[in-house]
N, C-alpha and C positions, 0 to 999 in steps of 0.2 A: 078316386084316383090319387097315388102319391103326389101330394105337392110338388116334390122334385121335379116331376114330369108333368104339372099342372100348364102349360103353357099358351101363349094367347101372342099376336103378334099386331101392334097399329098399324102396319105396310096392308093387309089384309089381302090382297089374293097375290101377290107381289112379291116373291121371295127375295132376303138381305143378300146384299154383292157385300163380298170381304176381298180385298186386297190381299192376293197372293205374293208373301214377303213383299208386299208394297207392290206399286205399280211395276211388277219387274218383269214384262216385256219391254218397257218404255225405258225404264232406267236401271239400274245395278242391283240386283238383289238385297233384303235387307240394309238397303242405306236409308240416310235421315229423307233427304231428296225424291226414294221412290216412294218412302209414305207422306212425304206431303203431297206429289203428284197424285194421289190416291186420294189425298183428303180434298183437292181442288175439283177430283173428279167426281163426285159424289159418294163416296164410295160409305155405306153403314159402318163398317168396320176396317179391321187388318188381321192378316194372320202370319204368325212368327214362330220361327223356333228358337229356342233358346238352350245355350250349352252354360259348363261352369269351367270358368277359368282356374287357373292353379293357384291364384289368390283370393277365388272366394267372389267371382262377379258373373253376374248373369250378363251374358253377350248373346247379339240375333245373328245364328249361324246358320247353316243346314247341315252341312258335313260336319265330321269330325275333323276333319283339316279342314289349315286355309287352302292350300293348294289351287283348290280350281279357282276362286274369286278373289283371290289376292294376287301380289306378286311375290308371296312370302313361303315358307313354306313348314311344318309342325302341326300337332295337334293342339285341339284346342285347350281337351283340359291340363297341359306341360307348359303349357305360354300364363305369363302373367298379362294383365289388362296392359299392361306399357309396353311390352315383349309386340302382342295385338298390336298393338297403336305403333310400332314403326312401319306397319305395310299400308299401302296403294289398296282399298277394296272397290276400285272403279276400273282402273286402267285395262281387265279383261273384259270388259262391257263394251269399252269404246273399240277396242280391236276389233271384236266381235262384227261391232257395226260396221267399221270401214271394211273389212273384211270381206262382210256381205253387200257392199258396193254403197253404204250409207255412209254419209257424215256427221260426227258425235252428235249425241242429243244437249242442245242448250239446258243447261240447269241440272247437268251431270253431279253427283261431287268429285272433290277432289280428295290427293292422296291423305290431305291434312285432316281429313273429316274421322279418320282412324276407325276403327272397328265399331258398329251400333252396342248400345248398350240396352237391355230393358229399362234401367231407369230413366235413360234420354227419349226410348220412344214413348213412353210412359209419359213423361213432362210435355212429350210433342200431342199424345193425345185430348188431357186435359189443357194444354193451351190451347185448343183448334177452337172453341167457341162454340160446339154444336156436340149433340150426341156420339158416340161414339163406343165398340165392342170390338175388343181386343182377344183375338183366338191365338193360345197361346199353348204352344206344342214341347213339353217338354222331350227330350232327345234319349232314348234311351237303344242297348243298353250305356253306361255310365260306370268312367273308375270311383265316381262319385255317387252311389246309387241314391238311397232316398237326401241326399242332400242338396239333390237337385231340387226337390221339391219343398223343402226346409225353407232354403233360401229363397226358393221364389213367392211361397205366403211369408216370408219375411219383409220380403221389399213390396209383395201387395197391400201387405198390412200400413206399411209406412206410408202408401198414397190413398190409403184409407179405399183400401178395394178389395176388400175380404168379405161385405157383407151380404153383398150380391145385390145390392140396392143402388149400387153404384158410390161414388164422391161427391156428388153433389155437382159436379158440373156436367153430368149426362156419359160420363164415361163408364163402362162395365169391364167385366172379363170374363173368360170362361176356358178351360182349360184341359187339353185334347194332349191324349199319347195311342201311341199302341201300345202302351203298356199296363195293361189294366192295376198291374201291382201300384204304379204311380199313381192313377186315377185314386185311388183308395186308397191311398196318402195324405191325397190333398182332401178327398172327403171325412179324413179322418183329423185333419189339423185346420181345414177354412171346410164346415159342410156349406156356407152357405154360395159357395163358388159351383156354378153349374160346369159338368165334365162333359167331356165328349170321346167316344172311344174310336179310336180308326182303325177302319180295316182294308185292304186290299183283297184279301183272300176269307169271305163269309164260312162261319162255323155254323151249324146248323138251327143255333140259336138266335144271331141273328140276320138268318135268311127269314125267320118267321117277324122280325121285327122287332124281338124283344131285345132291349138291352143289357148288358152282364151288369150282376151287382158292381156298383160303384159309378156310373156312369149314366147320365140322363138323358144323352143324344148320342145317336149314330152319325159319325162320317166314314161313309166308304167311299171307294174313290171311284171317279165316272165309269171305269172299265167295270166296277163292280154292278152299276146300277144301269149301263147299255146288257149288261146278261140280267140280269136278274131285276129288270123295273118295278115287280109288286111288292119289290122290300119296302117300298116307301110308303105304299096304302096301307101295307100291313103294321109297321111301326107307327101311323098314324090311327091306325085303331085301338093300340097301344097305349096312345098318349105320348106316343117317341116322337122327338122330332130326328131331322134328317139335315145333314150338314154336306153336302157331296166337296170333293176337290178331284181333280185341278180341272175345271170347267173352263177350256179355250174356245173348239168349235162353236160355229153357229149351230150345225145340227146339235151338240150338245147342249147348249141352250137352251134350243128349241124342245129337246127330253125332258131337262130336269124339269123347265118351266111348265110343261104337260103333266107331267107327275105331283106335281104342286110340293116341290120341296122346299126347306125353310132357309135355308142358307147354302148361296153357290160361292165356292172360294175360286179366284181366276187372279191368272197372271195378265189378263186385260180386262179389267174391273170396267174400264170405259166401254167396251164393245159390250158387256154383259148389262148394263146400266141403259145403254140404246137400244139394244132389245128389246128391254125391257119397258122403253117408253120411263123410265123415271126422270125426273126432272135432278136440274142441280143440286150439290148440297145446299142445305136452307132453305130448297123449298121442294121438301116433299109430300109435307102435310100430314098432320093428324102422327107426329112425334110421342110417344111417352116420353115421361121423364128420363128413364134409361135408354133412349133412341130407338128401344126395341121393342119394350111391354108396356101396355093401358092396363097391365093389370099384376097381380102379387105373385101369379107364373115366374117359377127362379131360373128360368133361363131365357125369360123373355122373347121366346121364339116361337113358332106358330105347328101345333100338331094336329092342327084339325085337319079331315080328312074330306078330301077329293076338292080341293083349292083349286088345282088345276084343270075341272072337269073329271072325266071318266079315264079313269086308271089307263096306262098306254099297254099295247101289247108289246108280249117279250121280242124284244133287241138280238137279232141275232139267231140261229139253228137250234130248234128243242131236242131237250135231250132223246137219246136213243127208248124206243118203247112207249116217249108219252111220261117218263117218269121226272124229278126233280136235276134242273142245270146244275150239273157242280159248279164247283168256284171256277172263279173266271180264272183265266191265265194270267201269269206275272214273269217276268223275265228275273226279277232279283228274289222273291219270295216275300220279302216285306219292301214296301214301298212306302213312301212320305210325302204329303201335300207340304211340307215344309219345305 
C-alpha cells in the first residue's frame, strides 16, 4: 500500500468530530470564540477555509465576500487585512438569534475581534494543550491562483507544520479543496501534508473509491454518501480514508457512524461527540502523539474496513434497471463543507 494512504487511527471504531468553521451552530462562523467553544467541546479537530487578502494574508472566510457574515461589504481578495478589520464578523449571528426568538449567546465575540486570521487560529490551536488536526480548505477558483497555496505552506512551515508529524505539541493539518490542481500544489511544495479532495457531485472514479492523483482522502459531502453509502467500504478497501461534511442530523450520524467513516465535519460537533458516547477533551484515551495516529500513517486517520459493522444499504430510490445511482443532486453544482 502507498504510505500516503497507509493510515491507522487510536479512536478505533470511533470516528474524529471536526468543528465545522468552529462551533458555528452555537456561535459566529469562523471566529476565535466558535473554535474555542469547539475546543471546550471535545471536539479532534477544526475545519476552515481560508482566502488571501490583497496584502498577502491568509483570512478564515467562506464566501468570497464579507457580505453575509459582516456588516461590511467587498471581496475578499480587494480588501487589505486592516480594510477586514474595520467590520463587525458577529453582529449577524446575534440578529439571527433574536430573530429566531433566542437571546445572544454569552461568549459571542465582539466587533473588535476583526476578521480570523490562519495565523491566530493556528496560535489558538497549539496553545490548547491537547492534540489537535486542523482541516484546512483552500478557496478556489482564486484572483490569486497557486498563491493561495504558496503562502499557506509558507505560514505552515513557520509553525513548523509541514512535516506531517505535527509541532510537537500534538497539533497536525491536512489540507482539502475541490480543486485537485491545489491538492498537487501542495503535494508538490509540503508532500508530507496529507490532502483531502471534496466532492459534492462523484465522478466515476471515485464512486469506486479511488482517490485522484494528489490526494489521500476523500470528502464528500453527506448528500453524496445518503445515495451512494458503499463509496466508503469501497475507499476503505482502497486504503482511502473518508472525511464526509457537513454532518448535522442525528439520522445522519447515525449513517456515517454505520458506515465506519473516519472523520465527520459538523456545525454541532457537541451533538456529534454525544452520539458518539466520547467523552470530554483530555480524556478520551489511547491519544497518539498527533491526536490522531499510533502509528507513521500520514494522515493519521483510520481506513480499515467495516469499523462500523456491515456496510449500510443504499440511502434512497435505486437507479432505474438495477444499474449504477448517478451523482446525487446539488442546487449550486459545486458545494463547500467550508
Amino acid at each position: 500500500m502507498d504510505a500516503r494512504r497507509a493510515v491507522s487511527s487510536s479512536l478505533g471504531a470511533t470516528p474524529q468530530v471536526f468543528a465545522h468553521r468552529g462551533s458555528s451552530a452555537a456561535l459566529p462562523e469562523h471566529t476565535l470564540a466558535a473554535y474555542e467553544r469547539a475546543v471546550t467541546e471535545g471536539v479532534d479537530g477544526f475545519e476552515c477555509d481560508v482566502r488571501l487578502t490583497r496584502d498577502g494574508h491568509l483570512v478564515c472566510i467562506h464566501d468570497a465576500s464579507i457580505t453575509r457574515t459582516s456588516n461590511g461589504r467587498g471581496r475578499v481578495t480587494r480588501l487589505t487585512l486592516a480594510e477586514l478589520n474595520r467590520h463587525d464578523y458577529s453582529a449577524w449571528h446575534r440578529e439571527v438569534l433574536v430573530a429566531n426568538g433566542g437571546p445572544p449567546v454569552v461568549g459571542e465575540p465582539t466587533a473588535d475581534d476583526g476578521i480570523l486570521t490562519l495565523d491566530r487560529l493556528l496560535t489558538l490551536a497549539r496553545g490548547a494543550g491537547r492534540p489537535l488536526r486542523l482541516l484546512i480548505e483552500t478557496k478556489h477558483p482564486s484572483r490569486y491562483g497557486g498563491d493561495v497555496e504558496r503562502r499557506l505552506v509558507d505560514l505552515l512551515a513557520r509553525h513548523g507544520l509541514t512535516t506531517g508529524a505535527g509541532d510537537g505539541s500534538g497539533v497536525s493539518v491536512a489540507v482539502m479543496s475541490f480543486s485537485i490542481r491545489a491538492l498537487r500544489r501542495i503535494r508538490a511544495l509540503a508532500p508530507a501534508i496529507p490532502t483531502v479532495f471534496l466532492f459534492d457531485i462523484p465522478t466515476p472514479s471515485v464512486w469506486s473509491g479511488r482517490a485522484p492523483a494528489g490526494a489521500d482522502l476523500l470528502g464528500p459531502s453527506i448528500r453524496v454518501i445518503r445515495y451512494w453509502p458503499e463509496m466508503v467500504r469501497r475507499a476503505h478497501e482502497r486504503g482511502v480514508g473518508v472525511l464526509v461534511w457537513t454532518v448535522n442530523e442525528p439520522a445522519d450520524i447515525t449513517l456515517v457512524r454505520a458506515l465506519g467513516v473516519d472523520g465527520i465535519i459538523s456545525d454541532r460537533p457537541a451533538d456529534v461527540l454525544a452520539a458518539l458516547d466520547r467523552h470530554p477533551a483530555g480524556d478520551s484515551g489511547g491519544t497518539g502523539a498527533d491526536g490522531l495516529s499510533a502509528s507513521t500513517g500520514r494522515d493519521g486517520l483510520s481506513a480499515s474496513t467495516g469499523r462500523g459493522g456491515s456496510p449500510a444499504t443504499r440511502v434512497g430510490s435505486p437507479a432505474p434497471g438495477g444499474g449504477r445511482l448517478g451523482p446525487c443532486p446539488s442546487t449550486t453544482g459545486v458545494s463547500s463543507p467550508g
